[in-house]
MIPAVEX-152136 format. One record per residue: x, y, z of N, C-alpha, C in turn. Coordinates in steps of 0.02 Angstrom, whole numbers, padded with zeros to 5 digits, always signed. Each point is the difference from the previous one (the first is absolute). Example, Ala and Ser with C-alpha at 12.3 -4.5 7.8 and 13.67 -1.06 7.14 Angstrom:
MIPAVEX-152136
+00660-00284+00390-00045+00059+00000+00045+00060+00000-00018+00053-00036+00042+00059+00003-00039+00055+00037
This chain:
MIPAVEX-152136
+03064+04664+04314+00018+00070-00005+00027+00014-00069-00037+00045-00044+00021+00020-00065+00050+00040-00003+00003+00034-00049+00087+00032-00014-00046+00084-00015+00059+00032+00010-00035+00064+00026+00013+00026-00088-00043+00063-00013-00007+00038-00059+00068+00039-00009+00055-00031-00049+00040+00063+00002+00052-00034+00065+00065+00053-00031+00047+00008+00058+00053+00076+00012-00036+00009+00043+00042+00071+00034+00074-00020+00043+00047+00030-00025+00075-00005+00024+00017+00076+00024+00031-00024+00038+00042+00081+00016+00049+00012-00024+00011+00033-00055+00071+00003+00005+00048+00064+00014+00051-00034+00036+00030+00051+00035+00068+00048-00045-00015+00065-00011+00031+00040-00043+00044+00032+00023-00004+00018+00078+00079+00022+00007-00015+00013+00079+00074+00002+00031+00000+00015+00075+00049+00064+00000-00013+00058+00029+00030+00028+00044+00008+00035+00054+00048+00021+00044-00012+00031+00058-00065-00029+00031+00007-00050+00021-00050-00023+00017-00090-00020-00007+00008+00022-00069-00058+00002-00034-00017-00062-00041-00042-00055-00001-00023-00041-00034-00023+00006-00074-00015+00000-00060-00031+00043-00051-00018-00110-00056-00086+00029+00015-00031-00059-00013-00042+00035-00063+00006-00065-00056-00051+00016-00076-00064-00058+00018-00044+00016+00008-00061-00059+00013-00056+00014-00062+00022-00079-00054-00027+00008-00067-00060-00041+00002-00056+00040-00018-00066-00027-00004-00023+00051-00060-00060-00028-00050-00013+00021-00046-00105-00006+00008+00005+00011+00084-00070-00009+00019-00015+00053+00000+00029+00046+00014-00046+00086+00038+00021+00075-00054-00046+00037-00003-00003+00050-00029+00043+00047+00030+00018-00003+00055+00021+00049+00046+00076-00020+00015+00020+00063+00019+00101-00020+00021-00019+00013+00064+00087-00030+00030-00037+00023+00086+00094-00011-00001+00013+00029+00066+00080+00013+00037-00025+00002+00060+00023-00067+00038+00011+00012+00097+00079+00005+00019-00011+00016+00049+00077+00047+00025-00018-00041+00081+00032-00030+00028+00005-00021+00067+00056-00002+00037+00018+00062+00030+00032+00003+00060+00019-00026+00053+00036-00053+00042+00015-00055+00047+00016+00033+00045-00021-00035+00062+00027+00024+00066-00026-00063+00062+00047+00012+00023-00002-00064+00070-00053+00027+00045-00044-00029+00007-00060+00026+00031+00037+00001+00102-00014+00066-00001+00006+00044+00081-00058+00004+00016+00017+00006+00053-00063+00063+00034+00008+00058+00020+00057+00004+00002+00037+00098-00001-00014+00031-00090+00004-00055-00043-00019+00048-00065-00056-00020-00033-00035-00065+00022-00060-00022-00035-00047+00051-00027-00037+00057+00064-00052+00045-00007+00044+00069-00084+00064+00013+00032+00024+00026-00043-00002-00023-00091+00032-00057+00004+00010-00044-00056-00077+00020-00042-00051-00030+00054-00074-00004-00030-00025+00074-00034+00020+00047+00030-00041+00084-00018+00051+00019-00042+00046-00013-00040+00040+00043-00071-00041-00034-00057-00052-00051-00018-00026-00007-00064-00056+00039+00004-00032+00026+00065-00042+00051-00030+00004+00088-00007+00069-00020+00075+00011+00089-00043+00016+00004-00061+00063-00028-00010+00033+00007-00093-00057-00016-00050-00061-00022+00011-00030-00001-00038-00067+00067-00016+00001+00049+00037-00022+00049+00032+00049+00064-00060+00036-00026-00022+00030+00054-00059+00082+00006+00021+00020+00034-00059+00085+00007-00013+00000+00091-00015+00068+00020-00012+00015+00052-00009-00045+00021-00073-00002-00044-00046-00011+00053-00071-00081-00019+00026-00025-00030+00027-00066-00016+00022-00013-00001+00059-00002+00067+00042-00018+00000+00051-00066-00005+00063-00064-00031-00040-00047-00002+00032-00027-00053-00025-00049-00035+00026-00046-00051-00014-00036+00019-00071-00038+00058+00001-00038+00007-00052+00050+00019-00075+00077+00036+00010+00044-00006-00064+00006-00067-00024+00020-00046+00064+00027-00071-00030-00067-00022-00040-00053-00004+00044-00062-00038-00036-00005+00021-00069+00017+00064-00031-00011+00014-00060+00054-00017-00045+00067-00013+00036+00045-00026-00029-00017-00068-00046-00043-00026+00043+00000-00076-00013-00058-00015-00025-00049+00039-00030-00057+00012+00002+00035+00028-00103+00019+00047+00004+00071-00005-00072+00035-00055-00020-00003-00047+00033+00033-00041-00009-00043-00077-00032-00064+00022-00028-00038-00047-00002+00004-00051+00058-00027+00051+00065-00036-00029+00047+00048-00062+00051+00068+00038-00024+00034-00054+00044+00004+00006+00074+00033-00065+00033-00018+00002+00074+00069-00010+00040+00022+00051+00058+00038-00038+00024-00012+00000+00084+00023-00061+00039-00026-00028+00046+00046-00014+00056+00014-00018+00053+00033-00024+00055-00040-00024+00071+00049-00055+00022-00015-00022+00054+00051-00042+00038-00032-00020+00063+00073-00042+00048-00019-00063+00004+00049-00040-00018-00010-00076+00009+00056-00024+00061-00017-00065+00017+00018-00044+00050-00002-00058-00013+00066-00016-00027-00010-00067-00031+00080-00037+00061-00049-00061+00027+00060+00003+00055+00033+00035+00035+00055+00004+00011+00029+00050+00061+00023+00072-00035-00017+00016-00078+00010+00035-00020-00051+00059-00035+00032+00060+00013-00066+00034-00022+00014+00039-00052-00045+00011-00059-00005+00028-00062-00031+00038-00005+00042+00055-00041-00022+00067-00016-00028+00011-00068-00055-00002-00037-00024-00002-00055-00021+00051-00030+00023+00005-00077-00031+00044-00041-00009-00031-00064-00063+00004-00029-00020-00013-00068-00018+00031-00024-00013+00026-00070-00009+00035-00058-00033-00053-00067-00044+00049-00028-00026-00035-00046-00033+00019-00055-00028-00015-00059-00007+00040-00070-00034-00047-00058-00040+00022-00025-00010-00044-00064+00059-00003-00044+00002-00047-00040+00059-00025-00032-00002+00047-00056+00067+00045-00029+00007+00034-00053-00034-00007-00041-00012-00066-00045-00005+00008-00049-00078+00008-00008-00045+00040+00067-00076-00014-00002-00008+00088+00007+00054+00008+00007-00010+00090-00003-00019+00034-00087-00022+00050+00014-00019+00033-00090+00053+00038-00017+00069+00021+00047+00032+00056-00009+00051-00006-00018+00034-00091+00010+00073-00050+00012+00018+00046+00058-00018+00027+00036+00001+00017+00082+00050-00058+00021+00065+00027+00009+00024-00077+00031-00012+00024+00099-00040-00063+00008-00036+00003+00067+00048-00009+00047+00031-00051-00031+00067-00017+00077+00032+00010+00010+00050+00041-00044+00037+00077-00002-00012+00043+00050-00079+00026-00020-00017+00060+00047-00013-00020+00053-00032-00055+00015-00034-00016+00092+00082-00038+00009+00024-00008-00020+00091-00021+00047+00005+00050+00026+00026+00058-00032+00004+00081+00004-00025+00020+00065-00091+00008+00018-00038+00000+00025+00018-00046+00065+00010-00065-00002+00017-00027+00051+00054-00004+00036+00051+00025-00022+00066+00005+00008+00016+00084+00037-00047+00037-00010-00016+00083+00026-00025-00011+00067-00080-00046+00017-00014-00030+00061+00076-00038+00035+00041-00029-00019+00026-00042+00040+00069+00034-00001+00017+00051-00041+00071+00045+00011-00006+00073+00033-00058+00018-00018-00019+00070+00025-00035+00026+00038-00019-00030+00069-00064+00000+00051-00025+00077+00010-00043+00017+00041-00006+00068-00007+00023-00009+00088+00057+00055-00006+00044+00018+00066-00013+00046+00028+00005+00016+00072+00028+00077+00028+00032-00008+00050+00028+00050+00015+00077+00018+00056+00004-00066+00028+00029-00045-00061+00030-00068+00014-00027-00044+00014-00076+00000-00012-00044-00071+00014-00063-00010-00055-00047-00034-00012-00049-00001-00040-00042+00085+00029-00040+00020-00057-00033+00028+00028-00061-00008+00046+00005+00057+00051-00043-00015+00055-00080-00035+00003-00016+00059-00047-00076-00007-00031-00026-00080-00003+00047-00021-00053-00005-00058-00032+00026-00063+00063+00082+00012+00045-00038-00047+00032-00015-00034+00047-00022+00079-00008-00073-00036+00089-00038-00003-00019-00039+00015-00078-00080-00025-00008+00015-00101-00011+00073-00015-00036+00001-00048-00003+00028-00069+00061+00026+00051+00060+00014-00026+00062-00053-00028+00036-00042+00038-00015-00097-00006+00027-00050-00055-00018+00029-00002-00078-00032-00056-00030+00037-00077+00018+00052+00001-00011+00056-00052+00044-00043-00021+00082+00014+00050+00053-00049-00012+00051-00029-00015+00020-00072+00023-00069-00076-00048+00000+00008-00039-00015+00056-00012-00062-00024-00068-00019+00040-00039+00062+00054-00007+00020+00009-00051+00060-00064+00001+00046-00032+00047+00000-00046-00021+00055-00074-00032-00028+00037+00006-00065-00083-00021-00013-00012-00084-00001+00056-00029+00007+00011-00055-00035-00026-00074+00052-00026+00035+00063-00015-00030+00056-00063+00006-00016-00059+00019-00063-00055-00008-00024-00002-00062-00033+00034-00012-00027-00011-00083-00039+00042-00035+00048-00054-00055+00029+00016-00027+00053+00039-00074-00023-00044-00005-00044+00051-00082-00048+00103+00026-00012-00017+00052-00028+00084+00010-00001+00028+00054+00067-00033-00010+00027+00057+00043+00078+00003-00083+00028-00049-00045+00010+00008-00043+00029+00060-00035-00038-00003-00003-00038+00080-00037-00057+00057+00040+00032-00012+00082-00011+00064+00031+00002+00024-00025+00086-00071+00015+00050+00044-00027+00064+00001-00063+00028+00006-00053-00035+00010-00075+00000+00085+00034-00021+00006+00022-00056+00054-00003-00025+00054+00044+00044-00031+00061+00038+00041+00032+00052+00023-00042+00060-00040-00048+00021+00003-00035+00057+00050-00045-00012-00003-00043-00054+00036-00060-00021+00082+00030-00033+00010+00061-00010+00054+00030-00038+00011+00030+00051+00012+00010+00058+00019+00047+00051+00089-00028+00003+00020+00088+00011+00064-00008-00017+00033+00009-00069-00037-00038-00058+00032-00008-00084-00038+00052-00045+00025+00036-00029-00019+00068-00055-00058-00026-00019-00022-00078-00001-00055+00002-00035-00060+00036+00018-00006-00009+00063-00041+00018+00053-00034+00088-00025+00067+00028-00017-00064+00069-00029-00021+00025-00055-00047+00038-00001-00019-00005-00038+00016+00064-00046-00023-00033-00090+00011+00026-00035+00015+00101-00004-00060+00035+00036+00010+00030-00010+00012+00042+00093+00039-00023+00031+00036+00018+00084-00065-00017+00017+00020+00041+00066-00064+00032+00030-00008+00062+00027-00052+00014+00028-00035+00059+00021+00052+00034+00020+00038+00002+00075+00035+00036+00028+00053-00019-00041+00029-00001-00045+00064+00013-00043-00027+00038-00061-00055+00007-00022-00023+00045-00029+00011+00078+00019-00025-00016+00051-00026+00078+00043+00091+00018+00020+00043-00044-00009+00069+00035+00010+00020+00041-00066-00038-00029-00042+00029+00011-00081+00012+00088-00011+00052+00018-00022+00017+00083-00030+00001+00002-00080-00016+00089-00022+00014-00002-00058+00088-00008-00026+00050+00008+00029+00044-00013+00005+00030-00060-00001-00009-00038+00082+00008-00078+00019-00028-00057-00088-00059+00049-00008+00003-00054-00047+00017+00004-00071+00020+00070-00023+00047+00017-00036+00063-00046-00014+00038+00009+00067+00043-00024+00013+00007-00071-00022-00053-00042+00004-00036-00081-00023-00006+00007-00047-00028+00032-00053-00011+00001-00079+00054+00019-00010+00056+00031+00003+00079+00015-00023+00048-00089-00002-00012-00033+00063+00016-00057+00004-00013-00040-00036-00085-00004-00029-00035-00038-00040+00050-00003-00072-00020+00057-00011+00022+00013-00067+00083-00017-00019+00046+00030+00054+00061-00003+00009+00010-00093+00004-00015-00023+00039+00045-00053+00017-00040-00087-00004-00093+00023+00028-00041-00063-00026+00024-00062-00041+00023-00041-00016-00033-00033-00046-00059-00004-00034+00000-00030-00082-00081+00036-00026+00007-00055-00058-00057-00007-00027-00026-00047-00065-00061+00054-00022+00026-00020-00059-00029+00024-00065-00039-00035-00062-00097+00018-00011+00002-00055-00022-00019+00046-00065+00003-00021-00061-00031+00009-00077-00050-00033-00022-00062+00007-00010-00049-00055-00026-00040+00047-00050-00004-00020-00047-00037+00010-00079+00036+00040-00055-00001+00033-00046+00026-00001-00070+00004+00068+00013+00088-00025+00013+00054+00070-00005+00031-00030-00024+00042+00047-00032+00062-00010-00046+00043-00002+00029+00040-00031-00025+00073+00003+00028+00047+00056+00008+00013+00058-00043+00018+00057+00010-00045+00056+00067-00068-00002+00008-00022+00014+00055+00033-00017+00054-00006-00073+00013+00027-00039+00065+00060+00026+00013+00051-00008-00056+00067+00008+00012+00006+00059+00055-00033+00073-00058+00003+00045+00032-00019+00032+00084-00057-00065+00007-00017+00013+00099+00054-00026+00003+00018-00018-00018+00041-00078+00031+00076+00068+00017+00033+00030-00023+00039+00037-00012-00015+00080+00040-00059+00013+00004+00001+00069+00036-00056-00035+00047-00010-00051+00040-00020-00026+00055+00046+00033+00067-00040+00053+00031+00045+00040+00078+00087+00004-00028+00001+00063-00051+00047-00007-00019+00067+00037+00052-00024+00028+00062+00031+00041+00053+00048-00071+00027-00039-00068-00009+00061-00062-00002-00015+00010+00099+00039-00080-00001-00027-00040+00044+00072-00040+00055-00017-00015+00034+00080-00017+00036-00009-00031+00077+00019-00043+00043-00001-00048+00037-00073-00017+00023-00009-00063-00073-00074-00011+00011+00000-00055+00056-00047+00005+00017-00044-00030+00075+00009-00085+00000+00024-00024+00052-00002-00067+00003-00098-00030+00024-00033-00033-00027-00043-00035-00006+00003-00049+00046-00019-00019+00064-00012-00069+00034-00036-00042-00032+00019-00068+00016-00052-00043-00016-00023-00049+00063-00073-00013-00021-00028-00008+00055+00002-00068+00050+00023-00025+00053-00022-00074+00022-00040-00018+00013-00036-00048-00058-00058-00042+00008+00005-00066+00038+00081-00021+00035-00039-00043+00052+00027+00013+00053-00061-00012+00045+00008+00014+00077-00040-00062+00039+00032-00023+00046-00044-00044+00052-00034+00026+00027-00065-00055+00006-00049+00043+00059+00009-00036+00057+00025+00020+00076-00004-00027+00045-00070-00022+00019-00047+00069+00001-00051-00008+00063-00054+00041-00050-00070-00019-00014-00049+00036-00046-00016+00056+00063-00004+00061-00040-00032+00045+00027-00050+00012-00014-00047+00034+00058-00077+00018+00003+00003+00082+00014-00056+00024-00046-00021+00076+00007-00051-00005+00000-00051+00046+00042-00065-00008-00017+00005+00088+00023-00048+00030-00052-00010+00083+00007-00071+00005-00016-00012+00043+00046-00087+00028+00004+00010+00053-00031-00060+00014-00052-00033+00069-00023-00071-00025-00002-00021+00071-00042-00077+00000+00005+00006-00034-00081-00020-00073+00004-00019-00017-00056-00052-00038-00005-00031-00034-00052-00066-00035+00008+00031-00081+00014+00059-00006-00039+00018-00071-00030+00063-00006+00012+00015-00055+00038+00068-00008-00011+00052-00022-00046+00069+00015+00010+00028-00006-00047+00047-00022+00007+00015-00085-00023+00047-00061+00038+00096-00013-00073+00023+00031+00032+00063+00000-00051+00060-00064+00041+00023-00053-00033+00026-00016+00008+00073-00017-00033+00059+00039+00037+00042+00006-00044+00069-00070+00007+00025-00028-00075+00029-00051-00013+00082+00025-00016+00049-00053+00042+00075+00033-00070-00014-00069-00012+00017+00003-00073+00005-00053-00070+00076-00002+00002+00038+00034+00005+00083-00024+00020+00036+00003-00080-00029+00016-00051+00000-00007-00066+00022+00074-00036+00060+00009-00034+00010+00045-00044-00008+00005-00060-00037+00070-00043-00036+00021-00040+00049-00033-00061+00061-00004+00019+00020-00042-00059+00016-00065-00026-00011-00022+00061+00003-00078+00018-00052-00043-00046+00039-00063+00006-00056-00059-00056-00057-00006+00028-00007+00003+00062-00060-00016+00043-00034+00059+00005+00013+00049-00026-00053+00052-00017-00062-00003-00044-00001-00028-00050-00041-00041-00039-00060-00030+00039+00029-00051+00020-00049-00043+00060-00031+00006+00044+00027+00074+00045-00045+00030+00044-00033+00039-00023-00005+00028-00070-00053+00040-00029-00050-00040-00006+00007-00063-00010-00042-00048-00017-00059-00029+00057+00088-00009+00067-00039+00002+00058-00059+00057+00014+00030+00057-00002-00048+00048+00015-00073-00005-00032+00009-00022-00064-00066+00021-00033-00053-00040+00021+00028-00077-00007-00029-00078+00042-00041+00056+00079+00034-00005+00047-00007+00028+00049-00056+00062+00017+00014+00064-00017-00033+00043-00013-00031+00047-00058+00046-00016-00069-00011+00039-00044-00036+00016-00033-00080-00010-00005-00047-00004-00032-00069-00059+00023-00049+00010-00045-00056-00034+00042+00012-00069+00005+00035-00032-00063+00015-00078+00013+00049-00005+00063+00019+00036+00043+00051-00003+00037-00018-00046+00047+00037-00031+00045-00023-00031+00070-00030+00037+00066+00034+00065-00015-00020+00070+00059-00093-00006-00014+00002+00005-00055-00058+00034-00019-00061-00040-00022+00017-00059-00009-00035-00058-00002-00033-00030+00077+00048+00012+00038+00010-00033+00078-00032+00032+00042+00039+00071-00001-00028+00052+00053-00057+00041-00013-00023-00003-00063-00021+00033-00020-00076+00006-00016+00001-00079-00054-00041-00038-00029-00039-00025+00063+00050-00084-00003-00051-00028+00045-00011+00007+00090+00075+00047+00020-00036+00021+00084-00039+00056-00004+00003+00027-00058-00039+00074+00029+00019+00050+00038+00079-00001+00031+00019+00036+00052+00025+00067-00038+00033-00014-00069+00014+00086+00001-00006+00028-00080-00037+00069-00015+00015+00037-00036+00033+00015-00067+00071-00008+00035+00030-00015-00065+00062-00061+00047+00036-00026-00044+00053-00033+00025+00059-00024-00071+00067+00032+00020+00031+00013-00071+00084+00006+00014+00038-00017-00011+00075-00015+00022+00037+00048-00095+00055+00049+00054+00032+00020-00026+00083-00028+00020+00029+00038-00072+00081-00002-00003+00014+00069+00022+00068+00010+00006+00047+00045+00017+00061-00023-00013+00002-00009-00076+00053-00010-00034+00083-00004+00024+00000+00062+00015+00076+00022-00007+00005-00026+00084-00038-00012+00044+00034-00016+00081-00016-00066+00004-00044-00048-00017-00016-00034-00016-00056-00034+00057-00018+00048+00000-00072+00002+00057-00055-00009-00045-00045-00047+00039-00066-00010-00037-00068-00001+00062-00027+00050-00002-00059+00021+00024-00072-00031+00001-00041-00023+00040-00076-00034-00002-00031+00064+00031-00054+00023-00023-00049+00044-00001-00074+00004+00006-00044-00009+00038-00058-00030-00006-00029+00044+00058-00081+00036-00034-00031+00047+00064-00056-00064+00030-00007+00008+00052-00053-00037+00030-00029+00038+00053-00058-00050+00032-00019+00018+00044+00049-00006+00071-00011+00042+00051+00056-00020+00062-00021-00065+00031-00056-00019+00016+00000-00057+00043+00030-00075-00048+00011+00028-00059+00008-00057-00051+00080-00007-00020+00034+00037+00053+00077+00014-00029+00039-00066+00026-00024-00053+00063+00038-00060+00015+00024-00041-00066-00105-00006-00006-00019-00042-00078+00057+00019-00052-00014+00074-00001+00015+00000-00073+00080-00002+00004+00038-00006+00045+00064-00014+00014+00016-00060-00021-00033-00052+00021+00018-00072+00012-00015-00015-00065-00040+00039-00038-00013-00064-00055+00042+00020-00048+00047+00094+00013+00059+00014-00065+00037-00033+00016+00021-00001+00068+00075-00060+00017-00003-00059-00019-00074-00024-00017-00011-00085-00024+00002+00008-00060+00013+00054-00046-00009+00003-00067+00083-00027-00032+00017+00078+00050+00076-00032-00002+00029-00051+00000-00011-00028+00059+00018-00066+00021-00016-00063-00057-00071-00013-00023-00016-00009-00059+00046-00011-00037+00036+00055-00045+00051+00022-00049+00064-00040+00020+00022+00020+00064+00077-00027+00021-00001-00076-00013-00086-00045+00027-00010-00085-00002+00002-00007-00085+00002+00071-00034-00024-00046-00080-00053+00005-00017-00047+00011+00019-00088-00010-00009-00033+00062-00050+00049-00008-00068-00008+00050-00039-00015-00052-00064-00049+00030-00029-00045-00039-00061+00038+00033-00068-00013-00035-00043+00009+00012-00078-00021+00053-00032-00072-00017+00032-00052+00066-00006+00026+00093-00001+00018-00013+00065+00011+00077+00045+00066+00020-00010+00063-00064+00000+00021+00048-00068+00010+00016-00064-00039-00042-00031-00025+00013-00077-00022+00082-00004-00048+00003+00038-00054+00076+00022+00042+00047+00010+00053-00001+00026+00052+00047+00045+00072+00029-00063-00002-00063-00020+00044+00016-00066-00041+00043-00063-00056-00015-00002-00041+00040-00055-00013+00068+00019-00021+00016+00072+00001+00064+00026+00072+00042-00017+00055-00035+00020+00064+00010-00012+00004+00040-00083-00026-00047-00042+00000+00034-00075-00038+00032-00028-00051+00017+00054-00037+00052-00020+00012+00058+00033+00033+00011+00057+00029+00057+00024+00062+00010-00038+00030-00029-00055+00049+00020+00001-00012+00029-00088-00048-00040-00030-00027+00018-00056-00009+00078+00007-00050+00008+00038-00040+00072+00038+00063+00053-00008+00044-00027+00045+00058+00060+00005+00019+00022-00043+00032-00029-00076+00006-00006-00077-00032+00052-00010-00064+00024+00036-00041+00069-00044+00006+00067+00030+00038-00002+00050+00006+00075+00035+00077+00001+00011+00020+00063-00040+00077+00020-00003+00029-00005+00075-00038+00030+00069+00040-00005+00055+00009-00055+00027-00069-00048-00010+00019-00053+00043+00071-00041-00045+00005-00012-00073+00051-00021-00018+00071+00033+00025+00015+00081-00003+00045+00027+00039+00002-00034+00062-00047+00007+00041+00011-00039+00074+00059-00061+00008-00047-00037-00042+00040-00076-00018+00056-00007-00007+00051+00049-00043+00046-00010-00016+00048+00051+00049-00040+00027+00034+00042+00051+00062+00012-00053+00053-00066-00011+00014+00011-00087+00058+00060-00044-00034+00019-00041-00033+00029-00023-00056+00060+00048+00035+00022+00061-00040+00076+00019+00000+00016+00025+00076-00043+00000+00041+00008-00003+00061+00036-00046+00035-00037-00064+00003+00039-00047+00034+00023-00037-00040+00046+00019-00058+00051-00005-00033-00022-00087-00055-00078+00006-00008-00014-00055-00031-00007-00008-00069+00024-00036-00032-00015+00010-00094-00067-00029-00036-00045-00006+00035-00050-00045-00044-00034+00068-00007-00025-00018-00082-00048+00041-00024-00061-00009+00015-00079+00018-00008-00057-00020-00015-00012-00091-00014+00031-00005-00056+00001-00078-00039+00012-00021+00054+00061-00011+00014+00067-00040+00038-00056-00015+00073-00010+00050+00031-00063+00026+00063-00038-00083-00033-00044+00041-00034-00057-00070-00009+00023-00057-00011+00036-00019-00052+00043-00071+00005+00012-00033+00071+00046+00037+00059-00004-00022+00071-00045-00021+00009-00048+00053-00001-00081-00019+00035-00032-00067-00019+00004-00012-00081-00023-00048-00012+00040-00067+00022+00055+00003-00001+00028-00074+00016-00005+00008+00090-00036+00029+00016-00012-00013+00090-00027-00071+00008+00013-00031+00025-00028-00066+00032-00052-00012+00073-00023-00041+00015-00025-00025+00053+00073+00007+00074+00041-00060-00039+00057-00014+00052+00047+00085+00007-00025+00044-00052+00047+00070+00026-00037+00024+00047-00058+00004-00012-00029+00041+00062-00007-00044+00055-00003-00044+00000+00022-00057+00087+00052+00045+00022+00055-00003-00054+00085+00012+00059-00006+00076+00003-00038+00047-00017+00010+00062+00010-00056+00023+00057-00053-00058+00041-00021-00008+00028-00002-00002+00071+00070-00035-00003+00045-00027+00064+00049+00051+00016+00006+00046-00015+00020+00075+00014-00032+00045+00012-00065+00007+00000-00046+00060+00043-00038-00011+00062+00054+00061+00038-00014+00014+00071-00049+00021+00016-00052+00011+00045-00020+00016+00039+00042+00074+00030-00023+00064-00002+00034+00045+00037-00033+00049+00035-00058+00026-00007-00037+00035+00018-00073+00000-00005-00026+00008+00064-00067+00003-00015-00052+00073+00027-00012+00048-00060-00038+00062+00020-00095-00003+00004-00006+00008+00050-00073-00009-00005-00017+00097+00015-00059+00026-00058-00013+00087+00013-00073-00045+00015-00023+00022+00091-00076-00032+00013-00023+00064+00013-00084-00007+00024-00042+00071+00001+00022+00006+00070+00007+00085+00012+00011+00030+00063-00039-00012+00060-00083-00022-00005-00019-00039+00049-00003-00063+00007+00023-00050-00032+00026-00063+00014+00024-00009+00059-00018-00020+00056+00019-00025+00072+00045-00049-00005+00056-00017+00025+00065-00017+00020-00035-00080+00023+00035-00046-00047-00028-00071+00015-00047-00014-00043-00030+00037-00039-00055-00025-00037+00047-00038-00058+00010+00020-00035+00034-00015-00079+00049-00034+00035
């Protein structure tokens, strides 16, 4: 594993009122960019809420009150962009806004760009468009609607509903369990008011990180940095953190009919392992060995030489420390294709891991992480994961771990993954006993 191009650091420029304020120096991209992420302990009384304020506020502000003003705003602005969405990273859910701009010094006018889209972004996120005490109506119920569909749409991609309800079944009881953006009937509770009321909180009391990436000046920064929600901020939000270990007494079985062609066999693992732990390293390693790609054992095994399924591919879930097997097959082939992931496993726990696979697994490793190096968010990501669960390794530091992974680390990080759940989604006429 080679040494990555360059090194991106965060560095951290100031905290207050609960605000994080991150400089992320790279001298790769033409473009500036600012994410703003909002924290909150993932509910299910505010999830659906939490999820629908990045697209109203993004729907216009007071000095810009419509879609088509803002677009021209930014459209003046040499074409800048600004963006939002909800994340779920562990038991916690994030409220996102990014903004973004070609770098000053590519303008013809000395236009200082990040001046004005701060301005601009700071109007979206201080000045919503209100009435008699709630968002306006108009705006959001066209965006309550879209919230709606999309929960309902999401039972169309059958590879990730089958993940999401492996992950409902096996999380029953723990925040992890919902999802990112609620659901349906907590939607349909949602008011222009009620959720008013939620974006006042956000803003008021959230915790939040702040990231800076490309060539601003320092007098710019200062200045967000200084009239950042200057209405000021006061008993910010305690943050849970999540327990990644739990015993499994007894594996559970789900099996759910729809009308599908193919089934879809999720088997869910706790790894017992925290995101900041030494042995985090090693089960990335595990994972990749395992499922992560075509050299994998999933995919070699189940794939290759039985023929039983489709795809077959093992994920992480970082922050709970759940790790997921995924594989569509045919239904009469779901015993098979059972027995031979648990022998894969099993495999791993005896040792029966080659030089080879993880040579392969570590190079994948540095080439996903190379990759990331070229797109401003996924590097933001990184270092949000990172100041999240309160970890200091940079990029470098990241790959260095990776590379000194061993054979004997991934044995002992081996001997810690459970068995916890098993979701099978089969076709709706599948007769009872067949599979």
């Amino acid at each position: 594993m080679g040494r990555l191009d360059g090194k991106i650091v965060a560095e951290k420029l100031a905290e207050k009122q609960g605000v994080q304020f991150y400089r992320l120096r790279s001298d790769k991209f033409k473009t500036s960019r600012v994410d703003i992420f909002f924290v909150d302990n993932l509910e299910k009384e505010r999830a659906s809420g939490n999820a629908i304020l990045p697209s109203i506020l993004k729907r216009g502000c007071q000095s810009y009150p419509s879609i088509t003003e803002l677009e021209r705003k930014l459209e003046d602005l040499y074409g800048a962009d600004i963006g939002g969405n909800t994340l779920k990273k562990g038991e916690a859910q994030l409220i996102g806004f990014n903004m973004s701009h070609i770098s000053d010094r590519y303008t013809m006018d000395n236009t200082r760009l990040f001046d004005e889209c701060c301005k601009l972004l700071m109007c979206i996120l201080e000045n919503p468009l209100v009435e008699e005490g709630g968002f306006k109506k108009s705006v959001f119920a066209k965006e309550r609607d879209n919230l709606i569909n999309y929960i309902r749409s999401r039972i169309n991609n059958k590879i990730q509903f089958s993940l999401y309800r492996c992950i409902e079944e096996m999380c029953q009881g723990e925040p992890f369990a919902i999802p990112e953006e609620g659901t349906e009937e907590d939607a349909f509770l949602l008011t222009p008011r009620k959720t008013f009321m939620l974006y006042r909180e956000m803003i008021q009391s959230y915790p939040a990180y702040v990231y800076i990436l490309g060539e601003v000046d320092d007098t710019s920064i200062q200045n967000f940095i200084d009239n950042f929600l200057k209405a000021g901020r006061s008993n910010i939000k305690s943050i849970k953190t999540p327990d990644v270990r739990k015993d499994v007494r007894e594996v559970r079985r789900v099996d759910e009919a729809m009308d599908v062609n193919q089934g879809k066999l999720c088997l869910g693992f706790r790894t017992q392992i925290d995101p900041c732990s030494a042995d985090y390293y090693p089960l990335v390693v595990y994972n990749g060995i395992l499922g992560g790609d075509t050299h994998s054992k999933l995919f070699q095994n189940v794939r290759e030489k039985a023929s039983l399924a489709y795809y077959a591919q093992s994920v992480l879930e970082k922050y709970k420390g759940l790790m997921i097997v995924m594989s569509g097959i045919e239904s009469e082939n779901r015993q098979k294709a059972e027995e031979i992931i648990l022998e894969q496993v099993e495999e791993m726990r005896r040792g029966n891991i080659t030089k080879d696979e993880l040579d392969a697994t570590k190079k994948s490793l540095e080439t996903g992480m190379k990759s990331m190096q070229d797109s401003q968010g996924a590097i933001v990501d990184f270092f949000l994961s990172q100041h999240l669960t309160n970890c200091a390794d940079d990029i470098e530091s990241t790959a260095e771990k990776f590379r000194k992974v061993t054979i004997d680390d991934v044995i002992r990080v081996a001997q810690n993954i459970q068995l916890d759940t098993v979701y099978f989604l089969k076709p709706r006429n599948l007769k009872e006993g067949i599979a």
